[in-house]
C-alpha positions in Angstrom: 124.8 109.5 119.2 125.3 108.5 115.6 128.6 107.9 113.9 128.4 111.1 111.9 128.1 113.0 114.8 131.0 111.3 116.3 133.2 111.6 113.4 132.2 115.3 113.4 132.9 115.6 116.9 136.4 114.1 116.6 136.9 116.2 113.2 136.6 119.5 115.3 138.5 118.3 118.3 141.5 117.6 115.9 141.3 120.8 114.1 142.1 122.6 118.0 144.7 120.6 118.7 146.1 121.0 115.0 145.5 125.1 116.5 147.3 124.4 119.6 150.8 123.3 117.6 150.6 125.6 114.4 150.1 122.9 112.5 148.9 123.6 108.9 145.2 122.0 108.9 142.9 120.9 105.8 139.7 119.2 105.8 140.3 117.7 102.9 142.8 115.9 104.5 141.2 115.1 107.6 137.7 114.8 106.7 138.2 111.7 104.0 140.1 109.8 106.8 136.6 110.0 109.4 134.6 109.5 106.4 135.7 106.3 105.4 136.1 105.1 109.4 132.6 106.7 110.8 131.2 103.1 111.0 134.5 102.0 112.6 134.6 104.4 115.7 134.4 103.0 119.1 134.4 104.4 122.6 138.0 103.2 123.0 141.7 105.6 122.8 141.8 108.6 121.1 145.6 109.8 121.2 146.8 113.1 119.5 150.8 114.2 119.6 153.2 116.2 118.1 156.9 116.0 118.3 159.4 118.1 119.1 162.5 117.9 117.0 165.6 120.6 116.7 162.8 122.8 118.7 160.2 122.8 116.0 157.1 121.5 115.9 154.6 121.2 113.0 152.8 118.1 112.4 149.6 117.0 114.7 148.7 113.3 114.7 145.9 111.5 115.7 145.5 107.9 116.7 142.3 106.3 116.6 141.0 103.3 118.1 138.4 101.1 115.5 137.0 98.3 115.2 137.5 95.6 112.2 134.1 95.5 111.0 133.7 93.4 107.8 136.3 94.9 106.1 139.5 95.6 108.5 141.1 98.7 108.6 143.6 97.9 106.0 140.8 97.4 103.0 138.5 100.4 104.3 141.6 102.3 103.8 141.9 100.9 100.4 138.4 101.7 99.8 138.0 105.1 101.1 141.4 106.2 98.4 143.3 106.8 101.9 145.9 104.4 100.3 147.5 103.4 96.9 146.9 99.5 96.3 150.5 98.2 95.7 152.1 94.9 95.6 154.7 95.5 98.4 155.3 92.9 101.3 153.7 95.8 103.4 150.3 95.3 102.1 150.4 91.6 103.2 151.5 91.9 106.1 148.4 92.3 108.8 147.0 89.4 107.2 149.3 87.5 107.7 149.8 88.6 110.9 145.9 87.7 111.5 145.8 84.4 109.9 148.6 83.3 113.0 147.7 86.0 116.1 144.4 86.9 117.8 144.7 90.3 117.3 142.3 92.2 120.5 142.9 96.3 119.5 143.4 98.3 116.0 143.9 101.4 116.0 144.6 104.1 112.8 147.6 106.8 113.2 147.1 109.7 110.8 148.6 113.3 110.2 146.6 116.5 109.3 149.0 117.2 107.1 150.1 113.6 105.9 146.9 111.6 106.0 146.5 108.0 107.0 149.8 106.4 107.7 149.8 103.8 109.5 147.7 100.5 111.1 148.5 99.0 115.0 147.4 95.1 115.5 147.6 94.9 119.4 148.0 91.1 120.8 149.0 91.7 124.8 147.4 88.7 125.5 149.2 86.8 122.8 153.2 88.3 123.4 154.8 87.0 120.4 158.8 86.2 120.3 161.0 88.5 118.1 162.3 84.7 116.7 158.6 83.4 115.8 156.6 86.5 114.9 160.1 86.9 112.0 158.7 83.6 110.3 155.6 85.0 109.3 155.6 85.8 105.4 156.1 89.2 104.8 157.6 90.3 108.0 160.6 92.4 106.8 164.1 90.3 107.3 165.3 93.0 109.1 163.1 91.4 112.1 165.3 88.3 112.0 169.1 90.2 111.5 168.2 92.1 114.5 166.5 89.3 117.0 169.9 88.4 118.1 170.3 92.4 119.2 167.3 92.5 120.5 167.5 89.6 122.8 171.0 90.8 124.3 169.2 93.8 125.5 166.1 92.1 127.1 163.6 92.8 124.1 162.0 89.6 123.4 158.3 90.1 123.7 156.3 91.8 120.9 153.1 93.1 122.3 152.0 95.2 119.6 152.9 96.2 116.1 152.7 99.2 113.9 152.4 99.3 110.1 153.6 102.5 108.0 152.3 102.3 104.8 153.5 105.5 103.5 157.1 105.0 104.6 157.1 101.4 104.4 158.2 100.7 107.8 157.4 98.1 111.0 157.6 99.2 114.4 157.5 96.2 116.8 156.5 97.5 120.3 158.2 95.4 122.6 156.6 94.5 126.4 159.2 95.0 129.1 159.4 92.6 132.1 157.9 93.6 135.3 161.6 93.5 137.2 163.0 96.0 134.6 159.3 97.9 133.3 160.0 101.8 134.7 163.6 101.1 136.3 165.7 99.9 133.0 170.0 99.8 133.5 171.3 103.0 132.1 174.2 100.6 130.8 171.3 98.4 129.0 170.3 101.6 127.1 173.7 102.5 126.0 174.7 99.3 125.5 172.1 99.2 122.7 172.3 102.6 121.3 176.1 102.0 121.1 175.5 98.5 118.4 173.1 100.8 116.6 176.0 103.3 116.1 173.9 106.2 117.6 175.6 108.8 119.7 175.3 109.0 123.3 172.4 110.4 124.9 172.7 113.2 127.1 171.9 112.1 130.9 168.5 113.6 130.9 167.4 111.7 127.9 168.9 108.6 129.2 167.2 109.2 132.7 164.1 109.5 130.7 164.3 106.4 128.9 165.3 104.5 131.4 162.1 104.6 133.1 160.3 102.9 130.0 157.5 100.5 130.4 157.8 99.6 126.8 160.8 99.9 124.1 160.1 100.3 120.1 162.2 99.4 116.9 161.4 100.9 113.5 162.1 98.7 110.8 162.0 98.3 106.8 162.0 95.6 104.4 165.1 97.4 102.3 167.7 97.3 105.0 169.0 95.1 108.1 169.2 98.2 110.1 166.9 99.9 113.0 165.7 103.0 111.6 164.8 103.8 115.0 164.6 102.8 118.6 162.0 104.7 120.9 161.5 104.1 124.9 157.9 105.0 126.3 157.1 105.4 130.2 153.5 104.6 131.5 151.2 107.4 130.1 149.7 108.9 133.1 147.4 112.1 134.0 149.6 115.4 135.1 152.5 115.5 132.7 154.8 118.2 134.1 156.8 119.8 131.4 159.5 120.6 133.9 160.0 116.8 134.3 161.2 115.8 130.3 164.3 115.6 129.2 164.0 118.7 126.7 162.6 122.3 127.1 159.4 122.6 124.9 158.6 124.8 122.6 155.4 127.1 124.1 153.4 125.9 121.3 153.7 122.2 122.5 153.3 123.1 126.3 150.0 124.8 125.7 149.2 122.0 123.6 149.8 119.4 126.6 148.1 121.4 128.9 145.4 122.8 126.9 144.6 119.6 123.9 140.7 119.0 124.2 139.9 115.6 126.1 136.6 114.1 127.3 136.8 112.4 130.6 136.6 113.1 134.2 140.3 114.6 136.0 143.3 116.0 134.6 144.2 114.8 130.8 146.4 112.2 130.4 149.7 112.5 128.6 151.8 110.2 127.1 155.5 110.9 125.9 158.4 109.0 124.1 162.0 109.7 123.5 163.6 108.8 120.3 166.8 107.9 119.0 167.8 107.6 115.3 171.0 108.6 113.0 169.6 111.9 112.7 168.9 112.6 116.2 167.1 112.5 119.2 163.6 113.9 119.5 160.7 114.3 122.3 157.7 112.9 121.2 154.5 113.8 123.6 150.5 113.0 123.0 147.5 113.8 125.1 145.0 110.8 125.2 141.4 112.6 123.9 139.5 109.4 124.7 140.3 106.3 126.5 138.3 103.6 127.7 136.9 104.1 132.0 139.4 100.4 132.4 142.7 102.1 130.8 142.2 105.4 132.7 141.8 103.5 136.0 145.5 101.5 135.0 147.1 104.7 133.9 146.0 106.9 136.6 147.1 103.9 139.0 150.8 104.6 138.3 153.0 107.1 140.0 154.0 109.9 138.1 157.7 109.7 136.8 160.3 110.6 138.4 162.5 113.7 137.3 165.6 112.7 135.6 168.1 114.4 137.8 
């Protein structure tokens, strides 16, 4: 099959699931971004989600695993006009990431409505310390100001990072121990949202993130603080709705249950709950594509347990 077909494929598969959630779909906003990546695709994750916040949902993304090729994903996106050239840190940054980590995975996050937004370097082979991956130029300071934070609350190993060029942002994607991966201290949790200055959670949402296999941190280069802290359990296949923390808006059931996908068995889902000063939302995603290796680790897993 040839990379046009693919990209054509994955252009039609993204307008359904844009269906599925109401969300307000353009092909000239969608199209570019497969254009300028058709030679990029791979047979690796495909991840769409939607969040649900104050009980609304409207944006679709879609997360797309590529490879480098000669370019990286960072100039193609120049190249393609997915992204303004500018002279902010942010534009540095995942080279200067590459000239010190092996990098294994990239992926591309993109809205139908917003466009491309964002680049992931994945290095689980290379787990970086909060203390060494904050010397490398261009790595917002807020890295360093919080690695102190971090480190009280058992977040010390970066296996993957997320670049936001539209908002300007870092999220560092922090690898939890084995002990603690799934079966985190509720006091651990609140102990961290309390030196954010976040409110409580309510016990569902804390039951929920308490079973986290890994823990993210939104950051930006023009403040100290944590835009955002985010826990994620271990995606796996069945995602009951009655098990989350929130009730879901119909729209965003039917798109868990219904999202297109392309392997063998039931889909599997992946979900985050997320904590910042203007709330708490559920964030949920239905993996399209993944690799016959990641479906065997994921489907490996029990399902999670209900938060009482």
């Amino acid at each position: 099959m040839s990379r046009g077909t693919e990209a054509e494929k994955l252009y039609l598969a993204i307008e359904e699931a844009a269906r599925l959630v109401g969300a307000s779909f353009s092909r000239d906003t969608v199209w570019p971004v497969l254009e300028a990546f058709r030679d990029a695709l791979t047979d690796g994750a495909i991840i769409f989600s939607a969040q649900l916040n104050a009980g609304r949902v409207g944006e679709l993304e879609y997360t797309v695993q590529v490879s480098p090729g000669d370019l990286g994903p960072y100039a193609r996106a120049l190249a393609g006009g997915l992204l303004p050239p500018t002279d902010h840190p942010v534009a540095a940054l995942l080279s200067d990431i590459e000239e010190r980590i092996a990098v294994d995975d990239y992926f591309i996050d993109c809205g139908v409505a917003d466009g491309f937004k964002k680049i992931y370097a994945q290095f689980p082979g290379h787990l970086q310390k909060v203390a060494e991956f904050a010397r490398i130029p261009s790595v917002p300071d807020s890295v360093a100001a919080n690695a102190a934070l971090f480190a009280r609350h058992g977040l010390e190993e970066v296996a993957l990072v997320g670049i936001n060029y539209r908002s300007r942002t870092l999220n560092l994607y922090f690898q939890l121990p084995p002990a603690v991966a799934g079966a985190l201290d509720p006091r651990t949790v609140l102990s961290l949202l309390r030196e954010m200055g976040l409110p409580e959670p309510d016990e569902r949402m804390l039951a929920y993130a308490c079973t986290a296999y890994r823990v993210y941190a939104t950051l930006g280069w023009d403040s100290p603080d944590i835009r955002r802290i985010s826990f994620a359990p271990v995606p796996s296949p069945g995602l009951d709705p009655a098990a989350l923390p929130a009730r879901l808006d119909p729209r965003l059931e039917h798109f868990v249950r219904s999202a297109p996908y392309t392997y063998a068995g039931e889909p599997v889902n992946a979900s985050a709950v997320k904590w910042s000063p203007g709330g708490d939302h559920l964030d949920l995603a239905v993996y399209h594509q993944i690799s016959p290796l990641l479906l065997k680790v994921f489907t490996s897993h029990a399902r999670p347990v209900r938060p009482a």
